[in-house]
Backbone as XML, in Angstrom:
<?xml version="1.0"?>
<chain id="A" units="angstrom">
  <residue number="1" name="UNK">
    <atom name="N" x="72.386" y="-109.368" z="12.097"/>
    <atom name="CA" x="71.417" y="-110.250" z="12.718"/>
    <atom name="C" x="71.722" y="-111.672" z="12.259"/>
  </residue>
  <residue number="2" name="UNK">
    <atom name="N" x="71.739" y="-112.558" z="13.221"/>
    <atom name="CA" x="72.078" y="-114.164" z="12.919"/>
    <atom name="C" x="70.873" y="-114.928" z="12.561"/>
  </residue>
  <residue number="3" name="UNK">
    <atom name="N" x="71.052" y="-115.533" z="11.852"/>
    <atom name="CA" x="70.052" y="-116.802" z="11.515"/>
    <atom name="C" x="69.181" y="-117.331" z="12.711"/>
  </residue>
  <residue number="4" name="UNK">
    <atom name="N" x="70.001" y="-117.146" z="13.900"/>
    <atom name="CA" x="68.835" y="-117.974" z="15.214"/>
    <atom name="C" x="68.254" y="-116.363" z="15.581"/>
  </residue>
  <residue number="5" name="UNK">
    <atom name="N" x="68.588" y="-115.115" z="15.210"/>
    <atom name="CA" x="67.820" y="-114.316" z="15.586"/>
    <atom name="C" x="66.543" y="-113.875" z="14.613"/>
  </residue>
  <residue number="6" name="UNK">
    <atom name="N" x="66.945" y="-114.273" z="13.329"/>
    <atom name="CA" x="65.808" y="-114.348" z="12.750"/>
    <atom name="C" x="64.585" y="-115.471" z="12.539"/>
  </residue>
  <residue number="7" name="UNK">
    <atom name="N" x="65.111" y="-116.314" z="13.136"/>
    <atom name="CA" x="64.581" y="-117.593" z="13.538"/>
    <atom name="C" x="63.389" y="-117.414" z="14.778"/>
  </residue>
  <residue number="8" name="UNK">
    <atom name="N" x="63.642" y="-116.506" z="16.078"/>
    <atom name="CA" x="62.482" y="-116.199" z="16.871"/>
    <atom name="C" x="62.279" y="-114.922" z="16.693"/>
  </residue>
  <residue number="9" name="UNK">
    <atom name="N" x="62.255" y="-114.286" z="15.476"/>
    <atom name="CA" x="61.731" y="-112.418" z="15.445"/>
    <atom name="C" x="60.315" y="-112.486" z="16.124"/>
  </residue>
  <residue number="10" name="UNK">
    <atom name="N" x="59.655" y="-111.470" z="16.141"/>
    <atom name="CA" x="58.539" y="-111.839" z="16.356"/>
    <atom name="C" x="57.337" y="-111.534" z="14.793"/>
  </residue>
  <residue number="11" name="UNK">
    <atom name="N" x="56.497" y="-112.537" z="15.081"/>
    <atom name="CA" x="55.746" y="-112.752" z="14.033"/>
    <atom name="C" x="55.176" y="-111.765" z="13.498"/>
  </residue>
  <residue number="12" name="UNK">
    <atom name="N" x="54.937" y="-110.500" z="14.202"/>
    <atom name="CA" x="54.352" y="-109.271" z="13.638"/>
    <atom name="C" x="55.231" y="-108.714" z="12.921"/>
  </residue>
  <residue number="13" name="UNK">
    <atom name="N" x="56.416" y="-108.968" z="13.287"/>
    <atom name="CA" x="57.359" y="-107.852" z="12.354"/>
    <atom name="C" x="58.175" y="-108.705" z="10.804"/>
  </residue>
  <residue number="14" name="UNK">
    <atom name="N" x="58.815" y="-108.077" z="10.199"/>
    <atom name="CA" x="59.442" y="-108.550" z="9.203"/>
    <atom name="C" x="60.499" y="-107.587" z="8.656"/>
  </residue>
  <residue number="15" name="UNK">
    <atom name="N" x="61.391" y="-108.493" z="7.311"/>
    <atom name="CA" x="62.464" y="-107.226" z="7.339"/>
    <atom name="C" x="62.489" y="-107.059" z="6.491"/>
  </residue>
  <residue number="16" name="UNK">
    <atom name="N" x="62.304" y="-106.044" z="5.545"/>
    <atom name="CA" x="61.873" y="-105.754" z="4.106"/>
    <atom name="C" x="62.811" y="-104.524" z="3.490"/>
  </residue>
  <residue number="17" name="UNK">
    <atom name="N" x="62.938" y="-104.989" z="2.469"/>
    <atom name="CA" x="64.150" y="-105.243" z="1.329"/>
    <atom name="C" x="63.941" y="-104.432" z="0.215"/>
  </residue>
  <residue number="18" name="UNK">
    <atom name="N" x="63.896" y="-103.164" z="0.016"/>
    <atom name="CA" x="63.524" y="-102.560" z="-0.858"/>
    <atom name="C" x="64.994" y="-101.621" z="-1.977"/>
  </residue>
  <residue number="19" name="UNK">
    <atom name="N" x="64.423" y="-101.881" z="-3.198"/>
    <atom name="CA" x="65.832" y="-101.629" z="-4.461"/>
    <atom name="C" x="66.535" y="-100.069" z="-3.995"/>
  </residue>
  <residue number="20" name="UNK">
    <atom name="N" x="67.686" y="-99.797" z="-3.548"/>
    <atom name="CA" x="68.556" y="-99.017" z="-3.160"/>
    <atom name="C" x="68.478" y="-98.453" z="-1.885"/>
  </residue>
  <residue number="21" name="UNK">
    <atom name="N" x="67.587" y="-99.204" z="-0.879"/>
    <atom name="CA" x="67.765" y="-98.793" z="0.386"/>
    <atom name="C" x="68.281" y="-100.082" z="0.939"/>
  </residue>
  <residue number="22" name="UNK">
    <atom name="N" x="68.874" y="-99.614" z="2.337"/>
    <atom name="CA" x="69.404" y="-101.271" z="3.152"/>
    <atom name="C" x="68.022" y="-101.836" z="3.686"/>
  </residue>
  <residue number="23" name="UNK">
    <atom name="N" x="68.280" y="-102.850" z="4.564"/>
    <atom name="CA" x="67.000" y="-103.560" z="4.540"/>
    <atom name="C" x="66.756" y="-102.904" z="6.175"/>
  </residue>
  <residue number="24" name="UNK">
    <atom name="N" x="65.158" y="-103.026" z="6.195"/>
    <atom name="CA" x="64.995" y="-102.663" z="7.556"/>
    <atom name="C" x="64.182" y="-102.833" z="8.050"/>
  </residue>
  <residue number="25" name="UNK">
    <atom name="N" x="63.619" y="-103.234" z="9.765"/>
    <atom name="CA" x="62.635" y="-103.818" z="10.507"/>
    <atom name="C" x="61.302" y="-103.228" z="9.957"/>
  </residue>
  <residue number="26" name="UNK">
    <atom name="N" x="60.076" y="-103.992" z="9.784"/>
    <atom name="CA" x="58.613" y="-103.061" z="9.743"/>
    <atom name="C" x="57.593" y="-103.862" z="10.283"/>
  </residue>
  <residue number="27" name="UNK">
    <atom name="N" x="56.686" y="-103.375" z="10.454"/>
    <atom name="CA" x="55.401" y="-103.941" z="11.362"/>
    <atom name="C" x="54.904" y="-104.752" z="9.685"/>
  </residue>
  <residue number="28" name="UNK">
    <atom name="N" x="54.148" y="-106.163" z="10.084"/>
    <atom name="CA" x="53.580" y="-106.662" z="8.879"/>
    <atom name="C" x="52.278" y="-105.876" z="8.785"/>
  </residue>
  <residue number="29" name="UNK">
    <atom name="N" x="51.782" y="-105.827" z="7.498"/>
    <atom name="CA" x="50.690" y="-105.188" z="7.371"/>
    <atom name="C" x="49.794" y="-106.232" z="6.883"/>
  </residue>
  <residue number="30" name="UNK">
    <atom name="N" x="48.286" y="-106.274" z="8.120"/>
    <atom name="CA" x="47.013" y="-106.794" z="7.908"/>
    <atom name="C" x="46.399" y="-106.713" z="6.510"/>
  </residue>
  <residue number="31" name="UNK">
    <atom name="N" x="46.611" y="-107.827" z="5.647"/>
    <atom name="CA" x="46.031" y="-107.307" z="4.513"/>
    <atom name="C" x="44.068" y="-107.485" z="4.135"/>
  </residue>
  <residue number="32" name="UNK">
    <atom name="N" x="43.820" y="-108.209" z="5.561"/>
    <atom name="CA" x="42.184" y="-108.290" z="5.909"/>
    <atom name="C" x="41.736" y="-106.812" z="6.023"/>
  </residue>
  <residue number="33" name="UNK">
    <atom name="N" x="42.605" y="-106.040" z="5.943"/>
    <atom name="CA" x="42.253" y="-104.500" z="6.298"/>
    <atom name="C" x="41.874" y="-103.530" z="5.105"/>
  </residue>
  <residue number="34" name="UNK">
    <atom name="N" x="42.872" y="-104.648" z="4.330"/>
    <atom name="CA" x="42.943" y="-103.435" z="3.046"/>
    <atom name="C" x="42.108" y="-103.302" z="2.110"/>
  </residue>
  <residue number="35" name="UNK">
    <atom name="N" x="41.041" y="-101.777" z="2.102"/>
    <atom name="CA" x="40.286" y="-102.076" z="1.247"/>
    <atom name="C" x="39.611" y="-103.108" z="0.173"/>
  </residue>
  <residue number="36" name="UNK">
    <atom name="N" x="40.623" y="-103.817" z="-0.628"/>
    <atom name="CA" x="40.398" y="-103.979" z="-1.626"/>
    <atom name="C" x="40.709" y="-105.419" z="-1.887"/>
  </residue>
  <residue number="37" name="UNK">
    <atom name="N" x="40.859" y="-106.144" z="-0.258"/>
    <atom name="CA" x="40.820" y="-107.239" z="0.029"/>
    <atom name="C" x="39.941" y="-108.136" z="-0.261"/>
  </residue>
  <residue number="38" name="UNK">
    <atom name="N" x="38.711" y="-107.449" z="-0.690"/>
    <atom name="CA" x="37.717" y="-108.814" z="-1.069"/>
    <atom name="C" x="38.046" y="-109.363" z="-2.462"/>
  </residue>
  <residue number="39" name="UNK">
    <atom name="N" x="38.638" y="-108.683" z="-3.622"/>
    <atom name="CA" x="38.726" y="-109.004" z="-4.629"/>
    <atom name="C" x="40.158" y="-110.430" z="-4.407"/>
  </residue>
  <residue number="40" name="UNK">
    <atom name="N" x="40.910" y="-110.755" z="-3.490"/>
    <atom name="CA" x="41.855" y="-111.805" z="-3.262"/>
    <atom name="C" x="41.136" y="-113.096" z="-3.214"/>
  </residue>
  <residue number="41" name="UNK">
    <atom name="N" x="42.248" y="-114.128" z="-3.763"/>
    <atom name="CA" x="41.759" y="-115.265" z="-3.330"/>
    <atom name="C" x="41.700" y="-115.586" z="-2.166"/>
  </residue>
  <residue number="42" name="UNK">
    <atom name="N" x="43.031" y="-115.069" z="-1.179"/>
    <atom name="CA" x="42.325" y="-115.158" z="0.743"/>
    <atom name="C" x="41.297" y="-115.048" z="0.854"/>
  </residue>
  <residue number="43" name="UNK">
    <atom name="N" x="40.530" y="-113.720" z="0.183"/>
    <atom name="CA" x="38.875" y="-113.826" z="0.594"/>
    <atom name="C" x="38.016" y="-115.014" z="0.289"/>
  </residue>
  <residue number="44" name="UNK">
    <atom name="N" x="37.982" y="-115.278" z="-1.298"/>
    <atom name="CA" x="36.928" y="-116.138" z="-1.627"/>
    <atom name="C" x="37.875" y="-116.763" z="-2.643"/>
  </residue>
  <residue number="45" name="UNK">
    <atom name="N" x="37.744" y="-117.964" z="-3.030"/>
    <atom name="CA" x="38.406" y="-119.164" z="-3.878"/>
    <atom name="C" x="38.206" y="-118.888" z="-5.100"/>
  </residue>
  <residue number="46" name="UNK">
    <atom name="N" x="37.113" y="-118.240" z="-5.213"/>
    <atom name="CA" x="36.663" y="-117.675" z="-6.848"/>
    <atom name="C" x="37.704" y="-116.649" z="-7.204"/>
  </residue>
  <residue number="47" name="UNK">
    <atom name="N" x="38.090" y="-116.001" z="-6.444"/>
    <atom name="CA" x="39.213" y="-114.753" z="-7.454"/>
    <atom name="C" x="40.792" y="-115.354" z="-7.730"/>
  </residue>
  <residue number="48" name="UNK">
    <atom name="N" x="40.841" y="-116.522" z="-7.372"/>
    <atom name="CA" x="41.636" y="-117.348" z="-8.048"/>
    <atom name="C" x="41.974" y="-117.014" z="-9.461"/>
  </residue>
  <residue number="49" name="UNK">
    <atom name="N" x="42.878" y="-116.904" z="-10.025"/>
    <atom name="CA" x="43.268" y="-117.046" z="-11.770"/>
    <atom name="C" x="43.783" y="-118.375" z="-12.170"/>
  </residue>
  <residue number="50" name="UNK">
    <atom name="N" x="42.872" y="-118.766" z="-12.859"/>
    <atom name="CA" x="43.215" y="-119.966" z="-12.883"/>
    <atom name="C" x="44.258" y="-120.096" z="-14.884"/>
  </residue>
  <residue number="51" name="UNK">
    <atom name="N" x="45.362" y="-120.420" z="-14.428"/>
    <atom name="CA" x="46.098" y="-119.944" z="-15.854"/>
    <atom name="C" x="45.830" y="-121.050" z="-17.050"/>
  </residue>
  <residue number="52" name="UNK">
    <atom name="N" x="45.140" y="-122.360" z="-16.814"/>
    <atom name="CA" x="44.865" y="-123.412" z="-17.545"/>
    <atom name="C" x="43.145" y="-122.962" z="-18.374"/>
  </residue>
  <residue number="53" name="UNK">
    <atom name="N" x="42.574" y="-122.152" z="-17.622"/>
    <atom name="CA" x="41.272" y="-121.802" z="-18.139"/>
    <atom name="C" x="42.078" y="-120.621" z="-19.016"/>
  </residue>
  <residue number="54" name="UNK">
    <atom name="N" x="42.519" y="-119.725" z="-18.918"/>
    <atom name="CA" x="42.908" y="-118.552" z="-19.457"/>
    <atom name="C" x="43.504" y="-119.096" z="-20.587"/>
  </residue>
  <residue number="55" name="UNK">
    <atom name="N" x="44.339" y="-120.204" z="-20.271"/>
    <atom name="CA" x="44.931" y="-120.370" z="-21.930"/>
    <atom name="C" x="44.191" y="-120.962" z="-23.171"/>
  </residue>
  <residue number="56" name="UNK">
    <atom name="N" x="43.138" y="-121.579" z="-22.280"/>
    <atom name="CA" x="42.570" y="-122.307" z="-23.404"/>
    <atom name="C" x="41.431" y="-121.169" z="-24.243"/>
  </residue>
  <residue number="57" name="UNK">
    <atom name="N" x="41.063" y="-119.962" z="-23.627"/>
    <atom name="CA" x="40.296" y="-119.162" z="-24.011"/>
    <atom name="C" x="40.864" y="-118.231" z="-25.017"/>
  </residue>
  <residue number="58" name="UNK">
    <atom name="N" x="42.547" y="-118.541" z="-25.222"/>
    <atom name="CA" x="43.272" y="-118.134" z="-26.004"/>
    <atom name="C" x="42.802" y="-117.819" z="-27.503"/>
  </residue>
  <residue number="59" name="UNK">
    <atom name="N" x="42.496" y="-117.135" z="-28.534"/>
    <atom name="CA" x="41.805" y="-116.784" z="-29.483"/>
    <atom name="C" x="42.855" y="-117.813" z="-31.058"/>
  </residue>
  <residue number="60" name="UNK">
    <atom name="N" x="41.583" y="-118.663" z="-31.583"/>
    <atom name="CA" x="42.222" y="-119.654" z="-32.516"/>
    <atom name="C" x="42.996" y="-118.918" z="-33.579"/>
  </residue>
  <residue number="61" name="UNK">
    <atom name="N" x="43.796" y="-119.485" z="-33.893"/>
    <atom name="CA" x="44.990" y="-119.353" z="-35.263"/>
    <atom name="C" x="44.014" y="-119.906" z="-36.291"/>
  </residue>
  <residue number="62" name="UNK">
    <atom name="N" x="44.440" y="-119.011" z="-36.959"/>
    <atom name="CA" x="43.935" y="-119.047" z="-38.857"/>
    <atom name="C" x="45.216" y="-119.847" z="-39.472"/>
  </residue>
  <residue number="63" name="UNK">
    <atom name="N" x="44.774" y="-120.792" z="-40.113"/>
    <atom name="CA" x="45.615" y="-122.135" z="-40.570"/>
    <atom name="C" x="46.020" y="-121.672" z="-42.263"/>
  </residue>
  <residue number="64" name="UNK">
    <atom name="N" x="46.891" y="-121.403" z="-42.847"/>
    <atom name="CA" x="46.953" y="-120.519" z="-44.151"/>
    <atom name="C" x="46.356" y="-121.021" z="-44.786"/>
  </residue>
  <residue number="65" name="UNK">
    <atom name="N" x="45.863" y="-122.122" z="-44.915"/>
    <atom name="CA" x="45.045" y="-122.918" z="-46.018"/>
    <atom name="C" x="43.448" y="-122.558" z="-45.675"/>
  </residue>
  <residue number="66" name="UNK">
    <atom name="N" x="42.947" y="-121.539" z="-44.223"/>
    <atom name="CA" x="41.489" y="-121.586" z="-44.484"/>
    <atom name="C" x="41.701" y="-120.098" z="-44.821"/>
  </residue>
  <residue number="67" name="UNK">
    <atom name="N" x="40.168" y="-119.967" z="-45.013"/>
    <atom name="CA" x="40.040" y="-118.713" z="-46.134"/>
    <atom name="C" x="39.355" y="-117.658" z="-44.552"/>
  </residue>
  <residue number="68" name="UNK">
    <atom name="N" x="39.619" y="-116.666" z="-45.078"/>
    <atom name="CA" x="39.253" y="-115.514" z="-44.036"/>
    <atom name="C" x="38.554" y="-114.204" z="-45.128"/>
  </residue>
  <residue number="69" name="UNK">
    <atom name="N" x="38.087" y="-113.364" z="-44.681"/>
    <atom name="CA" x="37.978" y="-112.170" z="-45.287"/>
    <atom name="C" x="39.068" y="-111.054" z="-44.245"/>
  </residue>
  <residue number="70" name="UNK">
    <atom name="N" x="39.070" y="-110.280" z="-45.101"/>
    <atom name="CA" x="40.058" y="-109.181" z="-44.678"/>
    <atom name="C" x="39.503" y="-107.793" z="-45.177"/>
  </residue>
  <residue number="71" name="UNK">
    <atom name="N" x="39.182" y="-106.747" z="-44.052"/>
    <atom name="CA" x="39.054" y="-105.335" z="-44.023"/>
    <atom name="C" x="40.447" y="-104.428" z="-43.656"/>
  </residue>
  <residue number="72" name="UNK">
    <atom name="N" x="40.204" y="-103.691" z="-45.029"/>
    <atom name="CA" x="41.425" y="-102.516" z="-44.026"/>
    <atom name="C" x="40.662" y="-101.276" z="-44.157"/>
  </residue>
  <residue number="73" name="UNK">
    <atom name="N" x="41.063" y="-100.564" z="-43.047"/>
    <atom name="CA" x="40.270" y="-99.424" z="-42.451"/>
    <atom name="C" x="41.405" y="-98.368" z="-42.232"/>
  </residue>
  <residue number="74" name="UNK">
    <atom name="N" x="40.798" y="-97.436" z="-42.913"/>
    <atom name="CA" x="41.802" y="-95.742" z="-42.984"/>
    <atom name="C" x="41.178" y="-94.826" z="-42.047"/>
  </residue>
  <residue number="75" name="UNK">
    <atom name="N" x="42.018" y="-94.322" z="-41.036"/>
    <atom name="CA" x="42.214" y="-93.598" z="-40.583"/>
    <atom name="C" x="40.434" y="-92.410" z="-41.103"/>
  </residue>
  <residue number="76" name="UNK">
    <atom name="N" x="40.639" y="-92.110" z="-42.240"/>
    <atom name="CA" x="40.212" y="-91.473" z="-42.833"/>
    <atom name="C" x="39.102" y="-91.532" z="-42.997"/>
  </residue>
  <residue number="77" name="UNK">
    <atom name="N" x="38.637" y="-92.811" z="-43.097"/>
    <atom name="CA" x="37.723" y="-93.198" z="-43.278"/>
    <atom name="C" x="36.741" y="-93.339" z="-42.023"/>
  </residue>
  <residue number="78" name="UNK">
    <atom name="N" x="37.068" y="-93.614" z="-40.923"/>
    <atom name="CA" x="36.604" y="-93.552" z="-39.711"/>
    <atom name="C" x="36.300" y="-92.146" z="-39.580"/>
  </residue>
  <residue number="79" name="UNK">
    <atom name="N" x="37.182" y="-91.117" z="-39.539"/>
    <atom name="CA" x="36.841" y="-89.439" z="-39.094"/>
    <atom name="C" x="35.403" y="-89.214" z="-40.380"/>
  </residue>
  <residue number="80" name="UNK">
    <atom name="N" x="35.196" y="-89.445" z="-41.632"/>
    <atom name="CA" x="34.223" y="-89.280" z="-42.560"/>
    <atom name="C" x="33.075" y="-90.061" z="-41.789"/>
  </residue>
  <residue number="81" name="UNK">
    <atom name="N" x="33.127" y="-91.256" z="-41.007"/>
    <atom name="CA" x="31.665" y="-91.710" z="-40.538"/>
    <atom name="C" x="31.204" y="-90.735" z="-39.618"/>
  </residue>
  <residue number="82" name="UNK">
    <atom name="N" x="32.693" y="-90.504" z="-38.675"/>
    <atom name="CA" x="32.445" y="-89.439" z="-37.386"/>
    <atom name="C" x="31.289" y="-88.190" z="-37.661"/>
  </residue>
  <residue number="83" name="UNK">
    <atom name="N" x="32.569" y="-87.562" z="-39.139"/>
    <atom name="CA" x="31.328" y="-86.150" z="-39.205"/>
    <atom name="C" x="30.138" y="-86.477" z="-40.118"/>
  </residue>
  <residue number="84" name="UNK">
    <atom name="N" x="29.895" y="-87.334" z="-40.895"/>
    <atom name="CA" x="28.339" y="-87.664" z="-40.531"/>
    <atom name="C" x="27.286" y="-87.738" z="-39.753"/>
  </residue>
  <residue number="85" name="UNK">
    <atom name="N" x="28.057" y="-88.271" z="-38.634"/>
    <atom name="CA" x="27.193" y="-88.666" z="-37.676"/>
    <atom name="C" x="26.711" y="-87.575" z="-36.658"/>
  </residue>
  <residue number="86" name="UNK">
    <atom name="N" x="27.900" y="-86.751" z="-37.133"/>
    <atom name="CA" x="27.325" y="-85.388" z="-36.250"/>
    <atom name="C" x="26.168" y="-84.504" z="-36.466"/>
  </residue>
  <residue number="87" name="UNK">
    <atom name="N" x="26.667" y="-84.433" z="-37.983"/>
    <atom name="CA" x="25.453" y="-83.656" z="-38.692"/>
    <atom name="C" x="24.004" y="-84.093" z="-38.729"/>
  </residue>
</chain>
């Protein structure tokens, strides 16, 4: 297929390219259809990810000079609350 034939395909179709098969004609698929379409930003502007909010919500670094407390927790110790709690 030449460049001017892919140039007027028609708009419904497309040619899709998938890892160890050759490529081949398919109908586009309506994605207004697909269930699970409302959660897209096509639907509503809000399901946007916005990656500048996400980073900044990023969880702060402990600077070696401030002081922290520190728990360590055994295995073991968790299953001993468990069967307490049963009884």
């Amino acid at each position: 297929m030449s460049q001017d034939e892919i140039a007027v395909m028609d708009g419904g179709k497309c040619i899709l390219q998938v890892r160890g098969a050759r490529p081949f004609f398919s109908d586009k698929f309506d994605i207004t259809k697909h269930p699970r379409y409302k959660f897209l930003s096509d639907f509503d502007k809000k399901n946007e990810f916005d990656i500048e909010k996400y980073l900044k919500r990023r969880p702060a670094v402990i600077k070696p000079e401030e002081p922290f407390d520190l728990y360590e927790i055994d295995g073991a110790d968790l299953q001993e609350e468990t069967d307490h709690e049963q009884t």
